[in-house]
N, C-alpha and C positions, 0 to 999 in steps of 0.2 A: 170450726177450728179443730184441728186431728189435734190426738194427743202429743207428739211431739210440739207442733206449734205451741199449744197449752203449755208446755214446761219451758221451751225455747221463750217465753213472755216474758217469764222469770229472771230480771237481772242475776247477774254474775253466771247465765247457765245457758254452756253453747250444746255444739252434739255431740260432745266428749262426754259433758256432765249427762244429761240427757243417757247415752249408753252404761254410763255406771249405774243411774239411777233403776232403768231397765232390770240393771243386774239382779237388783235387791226387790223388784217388781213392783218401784215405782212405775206407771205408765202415764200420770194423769195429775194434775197438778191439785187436784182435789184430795188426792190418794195421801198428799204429805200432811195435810192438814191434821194438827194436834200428836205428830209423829214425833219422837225422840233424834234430833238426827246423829247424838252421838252414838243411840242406838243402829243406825242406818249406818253409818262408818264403819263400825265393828263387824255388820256383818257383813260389808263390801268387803273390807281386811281379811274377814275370816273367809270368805266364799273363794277371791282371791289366791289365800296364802303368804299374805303382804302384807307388812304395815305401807299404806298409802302415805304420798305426800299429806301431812297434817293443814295444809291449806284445800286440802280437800273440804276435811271437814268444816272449816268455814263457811265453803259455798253449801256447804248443805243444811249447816248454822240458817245461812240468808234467804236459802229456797224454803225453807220451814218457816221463817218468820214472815217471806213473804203469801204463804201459803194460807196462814192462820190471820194475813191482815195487816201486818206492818207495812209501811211504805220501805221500798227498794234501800240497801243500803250496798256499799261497795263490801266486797266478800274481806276484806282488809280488816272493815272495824269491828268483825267479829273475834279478829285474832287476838285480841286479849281477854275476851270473855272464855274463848278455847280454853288458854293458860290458866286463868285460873280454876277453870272442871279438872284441869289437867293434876292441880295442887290437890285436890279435894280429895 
């Protein structure tokens, strides 16, 4: 399995997610494991120049939790756990 197919496994993550991931040097779906992805947001944002769509950082909420072992969930029901880091 190359590593795109490896991340492309990942619900919620097509080959848009996939090239952002690239960005921040994710390559491998191994690589997210135990990773912050709020940290991974920031520094897409910051590498960027952008604050990104915040449903970004959802899918990348889902790609971490699927990474570390959660089953698949829709990149959706992470949007209130977003909101409230977001209060914190």
């Amino acid at each position: 399995m190359s590593a795109d197919t490896d991340l492309l496994a990942l619900a919620n993550v097509g080959p848009a997610i996939v090239r952002k991931l690239a960005r921040v040097g994710i390559t491998e779906r191994s690589q997210l494991t135990g990773l912050d992805p709020v940290e991974l947001y920031e520094r897409l944002c910051a590498l960027d120049g952008h604050r990104h769509d915040p449903c970004l950082l959802d899918t990348f909420m889902s790609a971490v939790d699927q990474a570390n072992g959660a089953p698949a969930r829709p990149w959706w029901e992470y949007t209130p756990e977003r909101k409230r880091l977001a209060r914190d």
